[in-house]
LUMTI-224901 format. One record per residue (C-alpha): residue number from 1; residue in one letter; x, y, z. Coordinates in steps of 0.2 Angstrom, whole numbers, plus 5000, padded with zeros to 4 digits. Example, Ala and Ser with C-alpha at 12.3 -4.5 7.8 and 13.67 -1.06 7.14 Angstrom:
BEGIN
1, a, 5062, 4978, 5039 $
2, s, 5068, 4995, 5036 $
//
This chain:
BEGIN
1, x, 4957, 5002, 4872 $
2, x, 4964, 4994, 4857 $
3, x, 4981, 4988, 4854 $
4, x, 4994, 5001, 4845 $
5, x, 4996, 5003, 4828 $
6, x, 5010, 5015, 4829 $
7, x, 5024, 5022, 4844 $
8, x, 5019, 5027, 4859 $
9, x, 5028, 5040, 4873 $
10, x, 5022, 5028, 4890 $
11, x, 5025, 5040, 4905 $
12, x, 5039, 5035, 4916 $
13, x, 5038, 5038, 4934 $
14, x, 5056, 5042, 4938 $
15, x, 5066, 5041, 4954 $
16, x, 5061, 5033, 4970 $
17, x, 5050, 5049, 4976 $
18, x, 5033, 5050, 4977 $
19, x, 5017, 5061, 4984 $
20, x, 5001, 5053, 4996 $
21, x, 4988, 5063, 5003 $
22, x, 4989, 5061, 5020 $
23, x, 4975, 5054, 5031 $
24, x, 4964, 5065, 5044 $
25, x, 4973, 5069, 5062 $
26, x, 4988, 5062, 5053 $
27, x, 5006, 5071, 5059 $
28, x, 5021, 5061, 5050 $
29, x, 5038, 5067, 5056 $
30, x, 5053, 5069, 5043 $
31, x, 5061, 5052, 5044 $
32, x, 5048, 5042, 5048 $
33, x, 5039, 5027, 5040 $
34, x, 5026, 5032, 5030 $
35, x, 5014, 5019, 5027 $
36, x, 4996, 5019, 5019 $
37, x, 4980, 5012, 5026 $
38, x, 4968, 5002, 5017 $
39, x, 4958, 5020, 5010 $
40, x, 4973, 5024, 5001 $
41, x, 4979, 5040, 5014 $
42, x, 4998, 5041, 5020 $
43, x, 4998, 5036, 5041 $
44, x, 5015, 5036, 5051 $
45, x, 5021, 5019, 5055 $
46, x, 5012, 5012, 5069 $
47, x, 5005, 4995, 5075 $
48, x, 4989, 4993, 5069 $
49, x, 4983, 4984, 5054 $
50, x, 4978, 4987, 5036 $
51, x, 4993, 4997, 5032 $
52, x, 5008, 4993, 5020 $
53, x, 5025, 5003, 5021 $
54, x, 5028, 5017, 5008 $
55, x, 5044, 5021, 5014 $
56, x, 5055, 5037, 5023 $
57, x, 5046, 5053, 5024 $
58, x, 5054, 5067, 5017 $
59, x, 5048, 5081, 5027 $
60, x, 5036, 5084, 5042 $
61, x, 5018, 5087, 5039 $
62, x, 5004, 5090, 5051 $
63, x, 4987, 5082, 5045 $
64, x, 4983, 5085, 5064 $
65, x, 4966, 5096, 5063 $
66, x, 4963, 5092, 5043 $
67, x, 4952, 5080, 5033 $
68, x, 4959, 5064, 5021 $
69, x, 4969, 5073, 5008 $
70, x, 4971, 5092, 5014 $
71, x, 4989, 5089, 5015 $
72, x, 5001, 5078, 5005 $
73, x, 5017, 5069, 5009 $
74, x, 5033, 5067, 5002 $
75, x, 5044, 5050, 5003 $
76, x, 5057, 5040, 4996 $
77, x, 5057, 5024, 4992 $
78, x, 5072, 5012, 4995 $
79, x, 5083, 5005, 5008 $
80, x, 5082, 5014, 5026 $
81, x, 5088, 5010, 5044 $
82, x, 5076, 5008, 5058 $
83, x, 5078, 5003, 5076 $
84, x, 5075, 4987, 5080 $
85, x, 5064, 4979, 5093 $
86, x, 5072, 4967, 5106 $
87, x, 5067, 4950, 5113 $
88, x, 5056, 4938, 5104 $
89, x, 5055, 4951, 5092 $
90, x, 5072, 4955, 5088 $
91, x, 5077, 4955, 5069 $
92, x, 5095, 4945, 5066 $
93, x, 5106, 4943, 5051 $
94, x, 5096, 4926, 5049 $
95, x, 5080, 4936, 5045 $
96, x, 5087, 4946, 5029 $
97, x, 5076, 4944, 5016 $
98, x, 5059, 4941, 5025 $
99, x, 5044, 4955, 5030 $
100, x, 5048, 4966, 5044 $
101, x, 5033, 4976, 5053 $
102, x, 5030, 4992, 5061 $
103, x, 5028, 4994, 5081 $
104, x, 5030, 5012, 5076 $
105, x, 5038, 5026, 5066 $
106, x, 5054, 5023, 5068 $
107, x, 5053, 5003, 5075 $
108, x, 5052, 4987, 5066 $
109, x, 5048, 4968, 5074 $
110, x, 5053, 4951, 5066 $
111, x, 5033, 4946, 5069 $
112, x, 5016, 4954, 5066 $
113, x, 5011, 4951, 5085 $
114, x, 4996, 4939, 5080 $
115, x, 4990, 4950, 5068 $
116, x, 4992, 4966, 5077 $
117, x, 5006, 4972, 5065 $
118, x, 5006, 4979, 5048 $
119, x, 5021, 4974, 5036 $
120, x, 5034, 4989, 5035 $
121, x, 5044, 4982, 5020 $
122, x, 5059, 4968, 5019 $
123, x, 5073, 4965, 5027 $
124, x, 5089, 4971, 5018 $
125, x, 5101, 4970, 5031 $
126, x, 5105, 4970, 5050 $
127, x, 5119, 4979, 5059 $
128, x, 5122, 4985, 5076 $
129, x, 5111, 5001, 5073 $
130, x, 5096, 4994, 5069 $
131, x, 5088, 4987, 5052 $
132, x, 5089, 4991, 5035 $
133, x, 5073, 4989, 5030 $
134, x, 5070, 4989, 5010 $
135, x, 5053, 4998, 5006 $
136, x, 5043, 4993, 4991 $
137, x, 5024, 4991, 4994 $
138, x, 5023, 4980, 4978 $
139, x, 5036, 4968, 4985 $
140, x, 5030, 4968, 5000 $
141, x, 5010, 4965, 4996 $
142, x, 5019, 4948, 4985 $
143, x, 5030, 4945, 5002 $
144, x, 5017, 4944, 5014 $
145, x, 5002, 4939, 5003 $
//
């Protein structure tokens, strides 16, 4: 491509939703974390590695008996809570701001187990729910690179 010589209407991708095809023998609940693995397909948040959080699914889709892409998924980027996980891995006030990583689809941990863990997103805040945990896979890519 060349530089412009005149205006241009650039496309804007508005709001925080968006649409991944799901991966095969893939089901992701409505409310879970949806990540995506290193193929590019929408997986539920689990521990395994490879995967980046997306964010919160927006509506159940069962993948379960299809191949990568049949199905797509809807979810939101932005700021969610999540259970936390307890003892060593326990997230605290002191941690806001740093990687969290998924355990599974609706749990985060403060570590990524020795490499066991994918990031989820960051750590927004902390309350007596769980954690607030701020998905943007560009921020977190630059967070944990």
């Amino acid at each position: 491509m060349t530089a412009l010589t005149e205006g241009r209407n650039t496309p804007e991708a508005l709001g925080p939703m968006r649409s991944t095809a799901v991966a095969a023998s893939t089901k992701i609940f409505a409310g879970a974390m949806v990540m995506v693995n290193a193929t590019g397909f929408a997986v539920e948040g689990k521990t395994a590695t490879g995967l980046i959080g997306l964010g919160r699914s927006e509506e159940t889709v069962d993948n379960s008996d299809g191949a990568n892409g049949d199905l797509s998924v809807q979810w939101k980027s932005g700021s969610f809570r999540y259970a936390n996980s307890a003892g060593a891995d326990e997230i605290t006030a002191a941690d806001i701001g740093k990687p969290c990583y998924a355990v599974d689809d609706q749990t985060v941990a403060k570590t990524d187990d020795t490499g066991a863990r994918s990031p989820a997103g960051l750590i927004d805040f902390v309350d007596a729910q769980g954690v607030w945990v701020l998905f943007d896979p560009n921020l977190t890519r630059a967070a944990t690179a």
